[in-house]
N, CA, C and O of each residue as an XYZ file, in Angstrom:
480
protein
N      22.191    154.969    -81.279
C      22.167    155.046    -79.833
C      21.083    156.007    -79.347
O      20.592    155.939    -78.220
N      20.748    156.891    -80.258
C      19.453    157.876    -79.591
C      18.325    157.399    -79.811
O      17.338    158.116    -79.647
N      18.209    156.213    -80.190
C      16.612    155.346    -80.482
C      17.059    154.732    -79.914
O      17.058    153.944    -80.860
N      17.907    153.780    -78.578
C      18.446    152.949    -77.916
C      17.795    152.963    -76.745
O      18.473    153.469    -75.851
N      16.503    152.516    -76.343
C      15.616    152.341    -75.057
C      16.919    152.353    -73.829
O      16.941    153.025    -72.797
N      17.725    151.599    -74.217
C      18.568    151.455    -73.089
C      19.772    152.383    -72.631
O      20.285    152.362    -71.513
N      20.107    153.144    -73.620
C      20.775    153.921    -73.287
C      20.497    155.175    -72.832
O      19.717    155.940    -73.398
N      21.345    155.517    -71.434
C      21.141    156.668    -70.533
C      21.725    157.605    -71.392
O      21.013    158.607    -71.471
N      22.626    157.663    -71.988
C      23.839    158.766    -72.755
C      23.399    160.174    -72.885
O      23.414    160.739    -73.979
N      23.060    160.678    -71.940
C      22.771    161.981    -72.559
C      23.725    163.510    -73.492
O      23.260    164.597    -73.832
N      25.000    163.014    -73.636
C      25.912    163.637    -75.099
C      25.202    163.326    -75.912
O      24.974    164.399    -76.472
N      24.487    162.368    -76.562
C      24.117    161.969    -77.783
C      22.892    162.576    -77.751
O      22.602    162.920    -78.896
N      21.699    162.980    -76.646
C      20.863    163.731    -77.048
C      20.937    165.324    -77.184
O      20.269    166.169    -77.779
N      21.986    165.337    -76.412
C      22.368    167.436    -77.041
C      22.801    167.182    -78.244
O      23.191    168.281    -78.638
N      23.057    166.089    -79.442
C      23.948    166.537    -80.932
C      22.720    166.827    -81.716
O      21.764    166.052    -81.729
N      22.756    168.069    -82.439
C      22.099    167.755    -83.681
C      21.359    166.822    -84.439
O      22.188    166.119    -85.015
N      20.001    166.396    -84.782
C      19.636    165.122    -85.735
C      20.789    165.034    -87.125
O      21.666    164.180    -87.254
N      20.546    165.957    -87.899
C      21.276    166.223    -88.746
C      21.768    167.377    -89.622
O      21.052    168.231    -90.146
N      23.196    167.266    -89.709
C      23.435    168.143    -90.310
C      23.928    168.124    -92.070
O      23.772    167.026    -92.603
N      24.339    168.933    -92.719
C      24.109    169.149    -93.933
C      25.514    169.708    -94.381
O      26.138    170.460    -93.632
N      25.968    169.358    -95.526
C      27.549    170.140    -96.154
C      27.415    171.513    -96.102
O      28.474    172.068    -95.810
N      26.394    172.318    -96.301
C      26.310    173.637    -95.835
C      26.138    174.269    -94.587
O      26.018    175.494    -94.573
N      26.099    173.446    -93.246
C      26.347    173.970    -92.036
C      27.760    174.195    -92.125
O      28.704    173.877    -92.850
N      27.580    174.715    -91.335
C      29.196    175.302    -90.771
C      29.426    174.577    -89.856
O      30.614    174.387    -90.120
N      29.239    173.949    -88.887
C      29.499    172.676    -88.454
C      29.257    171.273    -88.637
O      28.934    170.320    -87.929
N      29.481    171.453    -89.631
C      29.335    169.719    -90.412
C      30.924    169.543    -90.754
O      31.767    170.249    -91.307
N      30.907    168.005    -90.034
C      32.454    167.586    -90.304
C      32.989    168.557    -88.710
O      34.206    168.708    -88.603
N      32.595    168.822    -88.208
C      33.671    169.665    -86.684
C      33.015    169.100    -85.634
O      31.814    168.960    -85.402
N      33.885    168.834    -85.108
C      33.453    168.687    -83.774
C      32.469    169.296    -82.300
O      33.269    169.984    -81.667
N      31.465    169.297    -81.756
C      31.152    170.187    -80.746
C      31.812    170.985    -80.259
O      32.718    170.589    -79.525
N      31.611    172.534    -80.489
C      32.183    173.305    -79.890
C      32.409    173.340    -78.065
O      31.416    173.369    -77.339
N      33.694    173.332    -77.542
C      34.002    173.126    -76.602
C      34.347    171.678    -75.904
O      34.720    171.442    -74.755
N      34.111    170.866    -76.916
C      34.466    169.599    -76.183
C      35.728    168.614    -76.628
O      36.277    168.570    -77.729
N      35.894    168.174    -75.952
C      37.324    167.439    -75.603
C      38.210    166.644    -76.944
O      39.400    166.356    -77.075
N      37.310    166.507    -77.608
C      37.465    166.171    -79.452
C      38.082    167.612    -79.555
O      39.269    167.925    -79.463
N      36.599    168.694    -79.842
C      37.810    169.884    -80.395
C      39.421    170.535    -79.686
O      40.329    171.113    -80.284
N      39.334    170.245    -78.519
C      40.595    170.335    -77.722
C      41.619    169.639    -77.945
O      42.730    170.150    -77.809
N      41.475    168.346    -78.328
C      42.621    167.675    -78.599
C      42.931    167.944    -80.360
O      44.104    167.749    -80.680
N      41.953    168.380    -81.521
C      42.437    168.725    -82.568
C      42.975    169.887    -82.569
O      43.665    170.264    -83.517
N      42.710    170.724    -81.370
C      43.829    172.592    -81.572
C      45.126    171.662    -81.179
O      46.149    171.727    -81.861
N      45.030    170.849    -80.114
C      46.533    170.740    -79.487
C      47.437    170.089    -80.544
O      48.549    170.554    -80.793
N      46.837    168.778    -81.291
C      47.493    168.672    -82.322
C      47.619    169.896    -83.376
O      48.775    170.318    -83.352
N      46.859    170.556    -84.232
C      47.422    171.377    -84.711
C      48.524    172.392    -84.208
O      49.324    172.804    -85.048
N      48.607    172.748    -83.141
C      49.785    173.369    -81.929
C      50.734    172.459    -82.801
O      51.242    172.710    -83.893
N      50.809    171.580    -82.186
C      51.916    170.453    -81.837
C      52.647    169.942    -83.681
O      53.684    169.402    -84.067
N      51.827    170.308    -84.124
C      52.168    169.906    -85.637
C      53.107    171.332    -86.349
O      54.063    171.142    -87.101
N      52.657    172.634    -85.975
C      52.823    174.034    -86.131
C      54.121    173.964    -85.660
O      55.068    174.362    -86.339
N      54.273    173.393    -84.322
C      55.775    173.635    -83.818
C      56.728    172.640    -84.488
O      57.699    173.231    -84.960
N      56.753    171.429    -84.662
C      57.463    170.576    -85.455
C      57.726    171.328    -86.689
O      58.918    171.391    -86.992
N      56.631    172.096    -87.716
C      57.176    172.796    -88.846
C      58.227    173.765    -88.516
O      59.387    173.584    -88.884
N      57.913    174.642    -87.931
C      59.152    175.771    -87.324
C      60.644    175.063    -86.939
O      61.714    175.500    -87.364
N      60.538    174.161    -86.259
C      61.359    173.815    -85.527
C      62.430    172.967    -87.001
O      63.661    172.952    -87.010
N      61.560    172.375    -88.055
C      62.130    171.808    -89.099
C      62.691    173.280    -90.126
O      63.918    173.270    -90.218
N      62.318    173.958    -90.548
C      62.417    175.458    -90.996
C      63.925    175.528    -90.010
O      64.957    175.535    -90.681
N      64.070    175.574    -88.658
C      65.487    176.245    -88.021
C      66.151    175.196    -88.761
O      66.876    175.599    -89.671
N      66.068    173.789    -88.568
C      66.949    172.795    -89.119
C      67.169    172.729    -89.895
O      67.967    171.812    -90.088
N      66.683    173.702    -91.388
C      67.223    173.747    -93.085
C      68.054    174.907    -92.676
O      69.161    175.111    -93.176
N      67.630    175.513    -91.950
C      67.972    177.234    -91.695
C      69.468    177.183    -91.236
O      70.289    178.044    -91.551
N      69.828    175.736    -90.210
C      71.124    176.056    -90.061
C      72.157    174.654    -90.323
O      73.371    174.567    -90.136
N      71.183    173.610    -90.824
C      71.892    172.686    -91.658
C      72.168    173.515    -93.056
O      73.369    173.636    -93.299
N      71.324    174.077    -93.967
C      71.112    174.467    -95.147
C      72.464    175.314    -95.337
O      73.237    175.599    -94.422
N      72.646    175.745    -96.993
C      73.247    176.511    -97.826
C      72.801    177.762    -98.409
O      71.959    177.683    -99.304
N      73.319    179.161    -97.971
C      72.586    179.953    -98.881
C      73.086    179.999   -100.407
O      74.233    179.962   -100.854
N      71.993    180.080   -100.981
C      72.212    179.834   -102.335
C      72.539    180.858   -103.325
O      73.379    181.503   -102.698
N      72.441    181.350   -104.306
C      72.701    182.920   -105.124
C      71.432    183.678   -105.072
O      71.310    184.900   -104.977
N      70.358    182.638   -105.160
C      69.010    183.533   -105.358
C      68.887    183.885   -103.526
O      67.910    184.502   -103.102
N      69.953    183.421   -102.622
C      69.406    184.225   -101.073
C      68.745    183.183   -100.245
O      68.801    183.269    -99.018
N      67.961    181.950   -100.980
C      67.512    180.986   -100.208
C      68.573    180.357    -99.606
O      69.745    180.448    -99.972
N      68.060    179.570    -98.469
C      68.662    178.520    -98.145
C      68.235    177.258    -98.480
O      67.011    177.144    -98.547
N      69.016    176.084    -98.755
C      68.826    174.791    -99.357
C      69.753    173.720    -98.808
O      70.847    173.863    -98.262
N      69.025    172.546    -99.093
C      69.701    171.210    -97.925
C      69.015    170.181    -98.577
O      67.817    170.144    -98.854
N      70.190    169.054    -98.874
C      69.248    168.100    -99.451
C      68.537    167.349    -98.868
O      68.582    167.497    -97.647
N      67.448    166.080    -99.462
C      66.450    165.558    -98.560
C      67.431    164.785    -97.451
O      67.179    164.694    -96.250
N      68.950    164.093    -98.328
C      69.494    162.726    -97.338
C      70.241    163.347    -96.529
O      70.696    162.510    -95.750
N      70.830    164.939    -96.150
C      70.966    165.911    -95.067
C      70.485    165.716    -94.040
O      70.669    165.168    -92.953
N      69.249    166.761    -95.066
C      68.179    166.928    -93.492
C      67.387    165.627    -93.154
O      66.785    165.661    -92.081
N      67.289    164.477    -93.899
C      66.702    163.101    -93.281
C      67.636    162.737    -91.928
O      67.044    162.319    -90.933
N      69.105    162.898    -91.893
C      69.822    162.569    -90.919
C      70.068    163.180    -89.507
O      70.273    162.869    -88.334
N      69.901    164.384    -90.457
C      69.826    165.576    -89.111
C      68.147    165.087    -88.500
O      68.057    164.302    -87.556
N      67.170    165.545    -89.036
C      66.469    165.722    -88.552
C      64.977    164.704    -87.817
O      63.971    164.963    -87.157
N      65.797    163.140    -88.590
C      65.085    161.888    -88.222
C      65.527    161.762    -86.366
O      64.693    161.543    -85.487
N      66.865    161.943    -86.157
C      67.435    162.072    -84.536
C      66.226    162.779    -83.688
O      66.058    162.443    -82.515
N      65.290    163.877    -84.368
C      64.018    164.514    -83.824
C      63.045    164.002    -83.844
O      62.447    163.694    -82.813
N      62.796    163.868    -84.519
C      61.555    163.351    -85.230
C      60.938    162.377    -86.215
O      60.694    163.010    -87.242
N      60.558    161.020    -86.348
C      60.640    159.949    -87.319
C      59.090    160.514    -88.064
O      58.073    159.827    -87.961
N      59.102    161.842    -88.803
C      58.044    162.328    -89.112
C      58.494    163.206    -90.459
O      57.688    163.459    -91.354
N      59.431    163.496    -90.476
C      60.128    163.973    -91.579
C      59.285    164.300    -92.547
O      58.830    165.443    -92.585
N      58.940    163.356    -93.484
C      58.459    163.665    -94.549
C      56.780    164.038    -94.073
O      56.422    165.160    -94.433
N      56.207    163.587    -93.655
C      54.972    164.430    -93.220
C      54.810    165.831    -92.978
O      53.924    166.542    -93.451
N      56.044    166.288    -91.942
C      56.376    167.579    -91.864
C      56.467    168.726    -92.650
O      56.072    169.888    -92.565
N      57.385    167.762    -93.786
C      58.001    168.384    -94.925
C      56.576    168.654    -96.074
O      56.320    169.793    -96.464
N      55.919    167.695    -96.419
C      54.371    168.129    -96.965
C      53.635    169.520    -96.360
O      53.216    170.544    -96.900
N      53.680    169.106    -95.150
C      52.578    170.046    -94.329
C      53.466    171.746    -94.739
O      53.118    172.716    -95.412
N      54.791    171.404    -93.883
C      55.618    172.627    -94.740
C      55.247    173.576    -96.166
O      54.967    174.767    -96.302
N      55.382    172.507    -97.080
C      55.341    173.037    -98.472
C      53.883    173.085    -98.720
O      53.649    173.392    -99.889
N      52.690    172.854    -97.909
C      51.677    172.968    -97.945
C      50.781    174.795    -97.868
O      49.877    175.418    -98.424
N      51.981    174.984    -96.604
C      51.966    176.235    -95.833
C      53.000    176.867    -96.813
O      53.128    177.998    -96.345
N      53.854    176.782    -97.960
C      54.525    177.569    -98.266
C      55.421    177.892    -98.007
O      55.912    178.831    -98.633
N      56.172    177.236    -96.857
C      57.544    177.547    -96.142
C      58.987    176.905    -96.902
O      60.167    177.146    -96.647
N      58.529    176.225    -97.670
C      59.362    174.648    -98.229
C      59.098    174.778    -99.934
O      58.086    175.159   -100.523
N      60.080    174.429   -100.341
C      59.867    173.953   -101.633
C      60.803    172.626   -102.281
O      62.031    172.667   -102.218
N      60.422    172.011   -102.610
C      61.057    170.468   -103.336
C      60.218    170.010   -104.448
O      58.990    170.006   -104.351
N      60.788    169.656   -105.417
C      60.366    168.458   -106.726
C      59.447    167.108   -106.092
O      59.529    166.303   -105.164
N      58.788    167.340   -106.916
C      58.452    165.348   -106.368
C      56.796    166.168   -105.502
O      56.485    167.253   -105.012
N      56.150    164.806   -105.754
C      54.905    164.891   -105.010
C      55.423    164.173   -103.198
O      55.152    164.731   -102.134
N      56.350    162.579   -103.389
C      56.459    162.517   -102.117
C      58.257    162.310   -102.498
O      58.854    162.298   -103.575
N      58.843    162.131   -100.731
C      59.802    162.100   -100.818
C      60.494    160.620   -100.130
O      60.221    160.397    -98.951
N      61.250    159.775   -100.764
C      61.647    158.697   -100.354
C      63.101    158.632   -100.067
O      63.872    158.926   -100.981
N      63.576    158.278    -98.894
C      65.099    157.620    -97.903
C      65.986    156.913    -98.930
O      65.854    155.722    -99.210
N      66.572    157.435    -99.278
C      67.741    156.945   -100.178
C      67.514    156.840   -101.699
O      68.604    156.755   -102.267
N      66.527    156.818   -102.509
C      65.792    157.439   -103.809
C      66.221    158.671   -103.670
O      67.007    159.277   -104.397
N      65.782    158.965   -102.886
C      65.670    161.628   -103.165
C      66.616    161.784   -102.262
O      66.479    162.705   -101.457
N      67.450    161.172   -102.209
C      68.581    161.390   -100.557
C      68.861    162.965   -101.529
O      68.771    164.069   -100.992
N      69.259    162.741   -103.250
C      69.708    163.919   -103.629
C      68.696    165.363   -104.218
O      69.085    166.222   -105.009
N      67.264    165.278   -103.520
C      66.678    165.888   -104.480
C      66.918    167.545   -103.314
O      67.306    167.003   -102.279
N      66.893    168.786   -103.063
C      67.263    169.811   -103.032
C      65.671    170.409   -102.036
O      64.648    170.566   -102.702
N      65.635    170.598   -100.997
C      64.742    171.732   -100.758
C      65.199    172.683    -99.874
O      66.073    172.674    -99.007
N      64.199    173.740   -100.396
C      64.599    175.313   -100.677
C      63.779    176.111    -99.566
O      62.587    176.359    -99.750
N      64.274    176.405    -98.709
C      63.376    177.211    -97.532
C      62.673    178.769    -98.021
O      63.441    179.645    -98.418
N      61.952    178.894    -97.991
C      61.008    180.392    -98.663
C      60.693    181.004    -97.938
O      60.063    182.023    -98.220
């Protein structure tokens, strides 16, 4: 579009020709614009779903001997699908951040109904 005789677009002539894996903005979005605004709000919005899943082991869950609390996956799938049909995404991003711990790379609805995770 910036070799495009016809196009007026002037966003496309403020970007960069090119950038390189060693910029620091390669792969991000223009600072200040409406792309990067809507990826903080999702990250917001993703941040609060984790917390909010964390209260729901916190007071569905069991404390255990070692002090954790724990709840199995087909628990908190019931409790916490009524919120959110995101569950297991959550639950990654969770144990991503360290908040969560469970067996298994993913977690499947009635397969792992019994597999155990452990709030940290």
């Amino acid at each position: 579009q910036k070799k495009n005789p016809f196009s007026n677009d002037d966003r496309l002539a403020s970007k960069p020709a090119h950038t390189h894996r060693g910029d620091p903005t390669y792969g991000r979005p223009p600072e200040g614009s409406r792309t990067e605004q809507r990826g903080k709000d999702a990250h917001s919005h993703v941040g609060k779903e984790v917390e909010e899943l964390c209260l729901i082991i916190r007071s569905t869950g069991q404390v255990g001997e070692d002090g954790h609390v724990s709840v199995t996956f087909g628990q908190l799938f019931e409790t916490y699908v009524t919120i959110s049909n995101k569950v297991v995404g959550i639950l990654l991003r969770a144990r991503k951040h360290g908040l969560v711990h469970f067996e298994g790379e993913m977690l499947w609805q009635g397969k792992d109904d019994d597999v155990v995770i452990t709030l940290l």
